[in-house]
N, C-alpha and C positions, 0 to 999 in steps of 0.2 A: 754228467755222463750222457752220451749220446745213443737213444734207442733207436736198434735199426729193427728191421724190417715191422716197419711197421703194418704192412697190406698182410695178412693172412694168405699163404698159395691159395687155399678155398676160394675165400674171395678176387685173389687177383686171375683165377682161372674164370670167372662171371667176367671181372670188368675187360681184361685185356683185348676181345676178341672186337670189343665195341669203338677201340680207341683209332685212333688215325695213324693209318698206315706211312704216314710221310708227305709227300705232296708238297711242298712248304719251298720258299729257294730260300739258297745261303746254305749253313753249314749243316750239318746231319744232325738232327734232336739229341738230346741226353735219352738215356735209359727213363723209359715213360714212367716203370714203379719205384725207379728213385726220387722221378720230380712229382709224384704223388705223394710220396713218402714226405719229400718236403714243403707241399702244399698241407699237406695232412699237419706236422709240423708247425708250421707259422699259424695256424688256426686255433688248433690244440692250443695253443704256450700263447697266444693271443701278441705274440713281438710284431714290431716293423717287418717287412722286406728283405731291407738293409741287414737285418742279425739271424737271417738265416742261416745256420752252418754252413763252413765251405764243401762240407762232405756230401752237400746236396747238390752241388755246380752253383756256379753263378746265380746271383739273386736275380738279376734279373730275366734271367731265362727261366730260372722258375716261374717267375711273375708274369713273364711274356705268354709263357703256355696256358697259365689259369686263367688268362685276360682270353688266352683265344678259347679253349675249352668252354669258360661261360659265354661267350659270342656264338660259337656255331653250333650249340648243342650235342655235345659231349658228356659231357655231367649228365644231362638227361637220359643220355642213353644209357650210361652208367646206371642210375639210379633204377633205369626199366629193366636193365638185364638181373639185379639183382634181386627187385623184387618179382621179376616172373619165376626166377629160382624158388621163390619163398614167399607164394601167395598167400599162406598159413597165415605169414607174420605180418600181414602188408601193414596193419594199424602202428605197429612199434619201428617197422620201416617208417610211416612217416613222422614220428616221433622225432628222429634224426635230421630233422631237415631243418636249417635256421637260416632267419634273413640278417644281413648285416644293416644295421636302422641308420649308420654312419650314411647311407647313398639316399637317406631323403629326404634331402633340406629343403625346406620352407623358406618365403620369406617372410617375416613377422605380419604382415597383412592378410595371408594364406591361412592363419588361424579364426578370422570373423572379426580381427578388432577397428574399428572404424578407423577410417583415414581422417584425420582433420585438418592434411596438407604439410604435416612436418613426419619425420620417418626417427626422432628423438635421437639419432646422431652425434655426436661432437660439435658441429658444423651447424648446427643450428640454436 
């Protein structure tokens, strides 16, 4: 079964006012706290993309907004309106906050281990 609303009105009345008004060519955005809702969603449930409910629009227009949101600082702003709401709690505010370790790949020499001119390959 699918849970909706997942934004709080409390909190969606903090973030909303921070979000981007439009601006963008091509076709008119999806409803901004449904594609939170399903950004929220794919995070939460840790799935692809790809198996995002249809109930959230198109994956990848979900995908396309949280690609721009973490590009032009959005989320940040989000993340400041909420905690100026709720300076009390800033510490368990940043409690919430996690980095995805999938975006920082090494290559096996980047850890200090000597090169001896083979990279241990297949091909060698």
């Amino acid at each position: 079964m699918l849970r909706a609303d997942e934004i709080p009105d409390e909190l969606w009345e903090l973030i909303e006012p921070v979000l981007p008004a439009g601006g963008h060519q091509g076709r008119p955005w999806n409803d901004h706290r449904l594609t939170l809702e399903g950004i929220s969603w794919r995070f939460r449930t840790g799935s692809p993309w790809r198996d995002l409910p249809e109930h959230f629009g198109a994956w990848q227009s979900v995908w396309e907004r949280h690609r721009r949101w973490s590009d032009d600082g959005t989320y940040l702003r989000m993340f400041a309106a909420v905690r100026a709401a709720a300076p009390e709690r800033d510490e368990q505010l940043r409690s919430l906050l996690s980095v995805d370790s999938t975006i920082a790949r090494a290559h096996q020499h980047s850890a200090g281990a000597r090169h001896e001119g083979h990279t241990g390959g297949p091909v060698e």
